[in-house]
PyMOL commands that place a pseudoatom at each C-alpha (Angstrom):
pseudoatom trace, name=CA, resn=UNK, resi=1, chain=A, elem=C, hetatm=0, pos=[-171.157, 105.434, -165.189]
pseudoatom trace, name=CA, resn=UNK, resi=2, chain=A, elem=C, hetatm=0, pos=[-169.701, 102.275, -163.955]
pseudoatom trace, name=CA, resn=UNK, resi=3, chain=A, elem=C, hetatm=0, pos=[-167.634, 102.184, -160.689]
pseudoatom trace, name=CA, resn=UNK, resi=4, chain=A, elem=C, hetatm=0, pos=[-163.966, 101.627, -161.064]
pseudoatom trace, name=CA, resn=UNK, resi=5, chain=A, elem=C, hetatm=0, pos=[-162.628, 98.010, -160.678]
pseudoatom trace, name=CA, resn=UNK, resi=6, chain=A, elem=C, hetatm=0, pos=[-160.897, 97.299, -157.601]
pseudoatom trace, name=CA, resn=UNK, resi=7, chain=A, elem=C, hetatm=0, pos=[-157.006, 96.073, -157.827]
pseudoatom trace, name=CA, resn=UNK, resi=8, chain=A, elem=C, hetatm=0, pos=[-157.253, 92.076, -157.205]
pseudoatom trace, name=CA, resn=UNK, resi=9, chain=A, elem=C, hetatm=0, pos=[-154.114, 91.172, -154.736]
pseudoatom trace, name=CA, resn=UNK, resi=10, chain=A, elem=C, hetatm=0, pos=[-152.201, 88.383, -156.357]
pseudoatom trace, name=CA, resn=UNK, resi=11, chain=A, elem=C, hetatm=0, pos=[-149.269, 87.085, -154.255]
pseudoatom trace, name=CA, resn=UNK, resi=12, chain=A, elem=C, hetatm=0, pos=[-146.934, 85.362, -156.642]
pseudoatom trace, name=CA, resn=UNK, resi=13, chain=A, elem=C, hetatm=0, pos=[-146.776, 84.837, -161.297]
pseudoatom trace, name=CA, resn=UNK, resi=14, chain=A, elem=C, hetatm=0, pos=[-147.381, 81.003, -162.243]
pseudoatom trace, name=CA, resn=UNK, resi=15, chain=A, elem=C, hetatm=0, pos=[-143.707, 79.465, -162.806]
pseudoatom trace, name=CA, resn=UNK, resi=16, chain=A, elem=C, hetatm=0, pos=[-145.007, 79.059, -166.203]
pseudoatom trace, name=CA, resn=UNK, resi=17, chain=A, elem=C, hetatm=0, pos=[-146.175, 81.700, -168.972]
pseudoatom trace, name=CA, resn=UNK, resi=18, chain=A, elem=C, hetatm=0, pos=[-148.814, 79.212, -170.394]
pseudoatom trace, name=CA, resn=UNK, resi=19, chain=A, elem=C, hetatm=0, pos=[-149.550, 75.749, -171.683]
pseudoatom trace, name=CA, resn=UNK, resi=20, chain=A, elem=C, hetatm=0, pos=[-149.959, 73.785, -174.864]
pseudoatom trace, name=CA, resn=UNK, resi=21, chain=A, elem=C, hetatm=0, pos=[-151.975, 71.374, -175.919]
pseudoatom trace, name=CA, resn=UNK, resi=22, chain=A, elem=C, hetatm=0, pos=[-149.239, 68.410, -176.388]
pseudoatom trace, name=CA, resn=UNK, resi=23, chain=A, elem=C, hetatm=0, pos=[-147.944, 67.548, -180.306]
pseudoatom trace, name=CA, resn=UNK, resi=24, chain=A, elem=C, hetatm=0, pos=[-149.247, 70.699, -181.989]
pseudoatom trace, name=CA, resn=UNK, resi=25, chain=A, elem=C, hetatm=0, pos=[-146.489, 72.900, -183.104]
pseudoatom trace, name=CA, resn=UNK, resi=26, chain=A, elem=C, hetatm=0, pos=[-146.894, 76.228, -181.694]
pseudoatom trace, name=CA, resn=UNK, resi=27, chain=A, elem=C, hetatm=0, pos=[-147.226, 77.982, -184.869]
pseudoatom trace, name=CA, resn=UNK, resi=28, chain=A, elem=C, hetatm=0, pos=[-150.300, 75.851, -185.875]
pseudoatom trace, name=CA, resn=UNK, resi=29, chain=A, elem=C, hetatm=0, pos=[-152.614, 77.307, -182.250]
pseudoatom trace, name=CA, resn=UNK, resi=30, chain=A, elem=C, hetatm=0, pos=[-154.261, 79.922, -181.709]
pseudoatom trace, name=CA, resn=UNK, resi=31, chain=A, elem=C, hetatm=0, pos=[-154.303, 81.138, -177.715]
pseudoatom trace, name=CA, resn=UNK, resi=32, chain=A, elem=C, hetatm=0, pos=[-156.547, 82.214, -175.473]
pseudoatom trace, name=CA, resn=UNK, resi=33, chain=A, elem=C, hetatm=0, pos=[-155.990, 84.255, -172.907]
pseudoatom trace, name=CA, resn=UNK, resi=34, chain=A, elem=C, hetatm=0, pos=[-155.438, 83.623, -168.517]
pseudoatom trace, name=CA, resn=UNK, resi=35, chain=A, elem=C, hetatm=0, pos=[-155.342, 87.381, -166.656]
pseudoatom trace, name=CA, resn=UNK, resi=36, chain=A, elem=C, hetatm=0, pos=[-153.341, 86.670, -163.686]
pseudoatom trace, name=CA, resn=UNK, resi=37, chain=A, elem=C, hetatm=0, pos=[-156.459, 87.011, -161.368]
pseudoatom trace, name=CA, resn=UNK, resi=38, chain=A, elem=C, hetatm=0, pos=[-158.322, 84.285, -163.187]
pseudoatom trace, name=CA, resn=UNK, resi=39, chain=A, elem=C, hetatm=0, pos=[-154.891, 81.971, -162.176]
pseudoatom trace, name=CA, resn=UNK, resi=40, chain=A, elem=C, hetatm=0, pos=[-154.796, 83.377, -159.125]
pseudoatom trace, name=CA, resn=UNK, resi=41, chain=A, elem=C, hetatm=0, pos=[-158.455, 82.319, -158.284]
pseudoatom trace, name=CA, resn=UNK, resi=42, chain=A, elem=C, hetatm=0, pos=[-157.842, 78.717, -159.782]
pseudoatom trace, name=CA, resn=UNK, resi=43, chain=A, elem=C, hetatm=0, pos=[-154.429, 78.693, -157.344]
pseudoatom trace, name=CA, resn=UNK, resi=44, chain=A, elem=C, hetatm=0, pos=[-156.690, 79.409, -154.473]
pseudoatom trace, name=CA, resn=UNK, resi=45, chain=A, elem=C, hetatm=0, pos=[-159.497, 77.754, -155.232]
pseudoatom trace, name=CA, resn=UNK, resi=46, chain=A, elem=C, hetatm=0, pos=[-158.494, 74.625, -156.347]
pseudoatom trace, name=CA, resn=UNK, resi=47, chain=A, elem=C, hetatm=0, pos=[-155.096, 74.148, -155.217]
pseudoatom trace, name=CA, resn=UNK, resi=48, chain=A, elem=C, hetatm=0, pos=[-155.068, 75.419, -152.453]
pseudoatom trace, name=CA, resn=UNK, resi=49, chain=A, elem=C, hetatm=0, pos=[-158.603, 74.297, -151.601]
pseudoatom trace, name=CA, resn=UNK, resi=50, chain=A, elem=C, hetatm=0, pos=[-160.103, 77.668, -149.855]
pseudoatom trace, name=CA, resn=UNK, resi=51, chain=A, elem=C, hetatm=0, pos=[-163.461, 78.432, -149.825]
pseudoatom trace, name=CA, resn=UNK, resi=52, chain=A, elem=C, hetatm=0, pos=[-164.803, 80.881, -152.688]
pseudoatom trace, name=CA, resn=UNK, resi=53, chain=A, elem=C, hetatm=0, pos=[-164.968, 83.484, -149.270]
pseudoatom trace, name=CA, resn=UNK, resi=54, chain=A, elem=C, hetatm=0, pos=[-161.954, 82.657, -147.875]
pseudoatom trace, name=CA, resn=UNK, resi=55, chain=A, elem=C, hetatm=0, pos=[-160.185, 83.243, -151.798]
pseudoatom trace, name=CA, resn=UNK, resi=56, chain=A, elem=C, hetatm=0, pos=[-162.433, 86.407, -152.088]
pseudoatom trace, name=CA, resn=UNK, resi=57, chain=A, elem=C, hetatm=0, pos=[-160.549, 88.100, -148.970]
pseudoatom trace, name=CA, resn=UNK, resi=58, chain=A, elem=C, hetatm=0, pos=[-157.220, 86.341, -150.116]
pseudoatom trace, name=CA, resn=UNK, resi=59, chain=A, elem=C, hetatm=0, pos=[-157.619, 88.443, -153.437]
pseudoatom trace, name=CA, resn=UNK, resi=60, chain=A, elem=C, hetatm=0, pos=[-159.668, 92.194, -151.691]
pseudoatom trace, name=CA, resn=UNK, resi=61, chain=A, elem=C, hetatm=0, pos=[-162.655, 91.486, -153.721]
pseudoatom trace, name=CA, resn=UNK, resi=62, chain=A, elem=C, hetatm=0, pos=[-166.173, 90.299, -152.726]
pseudoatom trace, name=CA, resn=UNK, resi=63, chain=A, elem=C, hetatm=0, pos=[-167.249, 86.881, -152.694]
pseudoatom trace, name=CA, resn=UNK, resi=64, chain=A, elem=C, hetatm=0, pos=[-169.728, 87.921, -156.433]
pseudoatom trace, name=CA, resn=UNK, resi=65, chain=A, elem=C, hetatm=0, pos=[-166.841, 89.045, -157.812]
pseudoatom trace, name=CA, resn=UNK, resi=66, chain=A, elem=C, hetatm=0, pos=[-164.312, 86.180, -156.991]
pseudoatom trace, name=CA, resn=UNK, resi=67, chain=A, elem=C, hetatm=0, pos=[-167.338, 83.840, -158.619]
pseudoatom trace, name=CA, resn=UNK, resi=68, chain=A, elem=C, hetatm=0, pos=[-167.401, 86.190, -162.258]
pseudoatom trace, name=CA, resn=UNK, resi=69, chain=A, elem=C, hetatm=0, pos=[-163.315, 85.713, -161.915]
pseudoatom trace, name=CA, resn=UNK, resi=70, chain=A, elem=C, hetatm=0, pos=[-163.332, 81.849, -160.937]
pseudoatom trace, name=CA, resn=UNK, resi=71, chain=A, elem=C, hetatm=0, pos=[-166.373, 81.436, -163.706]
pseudoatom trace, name=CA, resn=UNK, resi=72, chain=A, elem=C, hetatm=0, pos=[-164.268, 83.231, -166.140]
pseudoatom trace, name=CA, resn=UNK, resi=73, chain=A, elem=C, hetatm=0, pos=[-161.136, 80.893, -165.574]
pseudoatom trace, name=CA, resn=UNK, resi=74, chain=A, elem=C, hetatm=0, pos=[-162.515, 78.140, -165.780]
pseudoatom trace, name=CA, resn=UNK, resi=75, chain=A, elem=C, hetatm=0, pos=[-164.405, 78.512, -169.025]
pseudoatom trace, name=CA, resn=UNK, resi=76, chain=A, elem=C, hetatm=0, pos=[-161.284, 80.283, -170.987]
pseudoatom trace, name=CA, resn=UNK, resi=77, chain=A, elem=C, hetatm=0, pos=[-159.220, 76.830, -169.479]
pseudoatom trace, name=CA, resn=UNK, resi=78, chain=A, elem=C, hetatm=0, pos=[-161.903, 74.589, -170.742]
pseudoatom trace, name=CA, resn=UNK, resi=79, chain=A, elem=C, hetatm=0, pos=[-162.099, 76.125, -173.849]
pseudoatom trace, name=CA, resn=UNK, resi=80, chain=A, elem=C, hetatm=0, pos=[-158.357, 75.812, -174.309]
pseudoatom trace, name=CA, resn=UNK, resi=81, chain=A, elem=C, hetatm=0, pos=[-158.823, 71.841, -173.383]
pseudoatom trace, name=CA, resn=UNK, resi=82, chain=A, elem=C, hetatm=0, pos=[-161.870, 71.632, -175.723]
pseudoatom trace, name=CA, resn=UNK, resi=83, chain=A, elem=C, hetatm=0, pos=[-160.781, 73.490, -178.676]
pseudoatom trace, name=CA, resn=UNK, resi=84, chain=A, elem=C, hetatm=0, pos=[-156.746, 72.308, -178.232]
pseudoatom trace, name=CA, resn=UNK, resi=85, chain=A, elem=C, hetatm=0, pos=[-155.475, 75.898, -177.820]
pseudoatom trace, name=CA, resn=UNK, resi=86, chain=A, elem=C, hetatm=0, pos=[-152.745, 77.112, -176.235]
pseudoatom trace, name=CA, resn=UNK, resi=87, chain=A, elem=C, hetatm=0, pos=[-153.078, 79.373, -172.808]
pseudoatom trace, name=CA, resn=UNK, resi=88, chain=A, elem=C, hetatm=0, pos=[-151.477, 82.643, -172.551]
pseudoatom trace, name=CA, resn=UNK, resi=89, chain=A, elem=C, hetatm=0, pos=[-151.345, 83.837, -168.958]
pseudoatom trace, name=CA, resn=UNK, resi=90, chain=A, elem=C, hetatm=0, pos=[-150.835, 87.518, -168.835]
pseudoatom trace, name=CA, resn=UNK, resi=91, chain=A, elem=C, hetatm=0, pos=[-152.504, 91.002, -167.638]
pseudoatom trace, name=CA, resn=UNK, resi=92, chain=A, elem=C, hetatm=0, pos=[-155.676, 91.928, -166.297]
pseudoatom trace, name=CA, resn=UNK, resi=93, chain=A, elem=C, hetatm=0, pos=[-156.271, 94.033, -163.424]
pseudoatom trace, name=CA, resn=UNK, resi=94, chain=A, elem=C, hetatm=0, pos=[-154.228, 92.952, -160.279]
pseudoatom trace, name=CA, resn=UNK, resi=95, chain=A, elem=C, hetatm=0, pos=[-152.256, 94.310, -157.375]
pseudoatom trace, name=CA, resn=UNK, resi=96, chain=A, elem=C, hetatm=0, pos=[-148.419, 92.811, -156.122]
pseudoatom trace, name=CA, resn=UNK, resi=97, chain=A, elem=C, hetatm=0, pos=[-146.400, 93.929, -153.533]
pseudoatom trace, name=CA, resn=UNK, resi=98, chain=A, elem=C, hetatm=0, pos=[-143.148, 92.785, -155.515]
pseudoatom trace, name=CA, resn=UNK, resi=99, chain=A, elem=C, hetatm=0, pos=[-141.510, 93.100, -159.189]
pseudoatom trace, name=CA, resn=UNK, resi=100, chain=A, elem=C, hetatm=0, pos=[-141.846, 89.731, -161.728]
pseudoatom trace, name=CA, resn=UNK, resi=101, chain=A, elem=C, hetatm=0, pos=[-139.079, 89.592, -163.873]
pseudoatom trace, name=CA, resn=UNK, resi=102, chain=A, elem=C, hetatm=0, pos=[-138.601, 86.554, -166.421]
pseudoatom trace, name=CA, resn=UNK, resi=103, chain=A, elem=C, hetatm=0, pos=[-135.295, 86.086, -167.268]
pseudoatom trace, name=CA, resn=UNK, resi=104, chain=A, elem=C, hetatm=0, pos=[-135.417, 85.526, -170.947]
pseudoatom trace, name=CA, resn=UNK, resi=105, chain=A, elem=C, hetatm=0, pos=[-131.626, 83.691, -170.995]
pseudoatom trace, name=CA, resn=UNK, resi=106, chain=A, elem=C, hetatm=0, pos=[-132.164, 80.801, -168.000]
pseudoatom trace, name=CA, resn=UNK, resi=107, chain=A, elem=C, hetatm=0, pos=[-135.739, 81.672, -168.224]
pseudoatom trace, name=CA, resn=UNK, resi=108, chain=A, elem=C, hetatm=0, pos=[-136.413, 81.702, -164.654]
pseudoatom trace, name=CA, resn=UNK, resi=109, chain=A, elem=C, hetatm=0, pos=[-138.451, 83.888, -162.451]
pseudoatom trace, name=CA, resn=UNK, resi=110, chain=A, elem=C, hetatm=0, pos=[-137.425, 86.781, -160.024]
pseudoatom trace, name=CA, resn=UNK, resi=111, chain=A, elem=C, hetatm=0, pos=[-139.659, 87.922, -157.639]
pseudoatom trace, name=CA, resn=UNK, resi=112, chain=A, elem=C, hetatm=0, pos=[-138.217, 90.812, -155.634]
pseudoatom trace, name=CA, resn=UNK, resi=113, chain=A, elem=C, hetatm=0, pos=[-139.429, 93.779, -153.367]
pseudoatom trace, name=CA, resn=UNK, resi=114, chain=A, elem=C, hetatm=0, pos=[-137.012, 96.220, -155.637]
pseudoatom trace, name=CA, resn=UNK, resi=115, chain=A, elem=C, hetatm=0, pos=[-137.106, 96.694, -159.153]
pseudoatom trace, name=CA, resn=UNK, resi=116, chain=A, elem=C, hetatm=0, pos=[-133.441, 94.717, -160.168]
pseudoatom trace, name=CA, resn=UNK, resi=117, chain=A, elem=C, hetatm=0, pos=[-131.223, 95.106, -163.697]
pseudoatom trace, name=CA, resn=UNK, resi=118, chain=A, elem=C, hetatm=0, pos=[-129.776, 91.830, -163.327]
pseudoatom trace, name=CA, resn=UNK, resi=119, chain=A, elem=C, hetatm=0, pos=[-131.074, 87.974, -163.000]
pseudoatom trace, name=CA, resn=UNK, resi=120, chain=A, elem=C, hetatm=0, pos=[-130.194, 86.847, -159.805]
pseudoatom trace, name=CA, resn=UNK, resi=121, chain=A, elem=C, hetatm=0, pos=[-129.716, 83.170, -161.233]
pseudoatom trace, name=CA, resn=UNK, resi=122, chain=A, elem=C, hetatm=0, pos=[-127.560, 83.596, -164.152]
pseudoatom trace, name=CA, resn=UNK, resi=123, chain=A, elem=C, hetatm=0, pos=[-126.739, 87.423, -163.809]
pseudoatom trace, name=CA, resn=UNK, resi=124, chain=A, elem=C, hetatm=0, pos=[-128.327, 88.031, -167.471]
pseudoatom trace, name=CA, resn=UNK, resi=125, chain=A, elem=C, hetatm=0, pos=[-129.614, 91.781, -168.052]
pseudoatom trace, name=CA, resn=UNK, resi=126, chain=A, elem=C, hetatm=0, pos=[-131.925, 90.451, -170.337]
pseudoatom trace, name=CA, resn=UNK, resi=127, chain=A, elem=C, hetatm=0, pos=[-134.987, 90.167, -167.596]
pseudoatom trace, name=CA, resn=UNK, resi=128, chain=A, elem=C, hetatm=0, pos=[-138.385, 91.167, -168.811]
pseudoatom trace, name=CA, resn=UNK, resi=129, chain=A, elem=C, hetatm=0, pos=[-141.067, 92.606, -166.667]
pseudoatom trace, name=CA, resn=UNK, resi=130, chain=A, elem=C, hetatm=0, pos=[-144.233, 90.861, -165.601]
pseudoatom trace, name=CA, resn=UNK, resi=131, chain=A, elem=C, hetatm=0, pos=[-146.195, 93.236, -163.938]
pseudoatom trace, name=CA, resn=UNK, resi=132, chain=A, elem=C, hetatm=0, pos=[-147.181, 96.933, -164.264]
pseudoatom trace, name=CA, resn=UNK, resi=133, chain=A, elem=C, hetatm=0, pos=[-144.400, 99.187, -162.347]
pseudoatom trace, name=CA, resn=UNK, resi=134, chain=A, elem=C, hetatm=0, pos=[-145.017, 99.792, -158.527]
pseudoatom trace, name=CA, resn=UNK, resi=135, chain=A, elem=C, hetatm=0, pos=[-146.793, 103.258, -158.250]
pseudoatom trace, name=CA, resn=UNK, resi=136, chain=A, elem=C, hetatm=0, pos=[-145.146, 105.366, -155.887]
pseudoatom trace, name=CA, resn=UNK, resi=137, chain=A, elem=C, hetatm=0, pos=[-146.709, 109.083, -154.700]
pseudoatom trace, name=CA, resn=UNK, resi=138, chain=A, elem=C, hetatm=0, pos=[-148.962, 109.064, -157.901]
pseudoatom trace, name=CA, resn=UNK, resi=139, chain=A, elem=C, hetatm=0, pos=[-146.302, 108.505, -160.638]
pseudoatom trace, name=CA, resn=UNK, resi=140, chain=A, elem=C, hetatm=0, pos=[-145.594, 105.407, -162.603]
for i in range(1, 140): cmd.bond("trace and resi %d" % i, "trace and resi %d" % (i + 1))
show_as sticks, trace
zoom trace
């Protein structure tokens, strides 16, 4: 039996839910999927220029398993570049300290420690969760 993946740590969403390949209608691509630890090792990697061992640590996984997640990134964005799909950035198997919320009126992000009804921009209640729900003393 396999062992149990560990929770990657991600600090912050992209601003963005994805990208498109410029003057294809979205109706006409077909996406591929970005977890959020796959951006998150392209964030520290190459933007913010750590070390594969210094991103590992960033993230609580070893240095192997921050390669696989790197690896993996960076084939599903060349694909996308290649093939001229669009990128989805969404799931996979992460751990925040704070609730995402994308307002779907101004379309802005919320990032707070507490789980909030109302956009703290335009003061929508139309915000949509990001990530899975904080688990607190075993429950969801």
């Amino acid at each position: 039996m396999a062992r149990p993946k560990r929770n990657r740590s991600i600090v912050n969403p992209p601003v963005m839910e994805g990208f498109k390949p410029f003057g294809i209608p979205m109706t006409n691509l077909e996406p591929v999927i970005l977890l959020y630890e796959e951006y998150e090792s392209i964030r520290l990697s190459d933007y913010e220029g750590l070390t594969q061992e210094q991103s590992s640590e960033h993230m609580n996984v070893s240095r192997p398993t921050f390669t696989r997640i790197y690896e993996k990134a960076r084939r599903t964005i060349a694909k996308a570049f290649v093939e001229g799909k669009a990128i989805f950035i969404e799931g996979g198997n992460y751990h925040t300290e704070e609730c995402w919320y994308r307002c779907d009126n101004c379309m802005k992000l919320n990032i707070c420690q507490t789980e909030i009804n109302t956009c703290n921009y335009c003061q929508s209640k139309t915000l949509r969760r990001l990530n899975k729900t904080i688990e607190t003393n075993g429950t969801n």
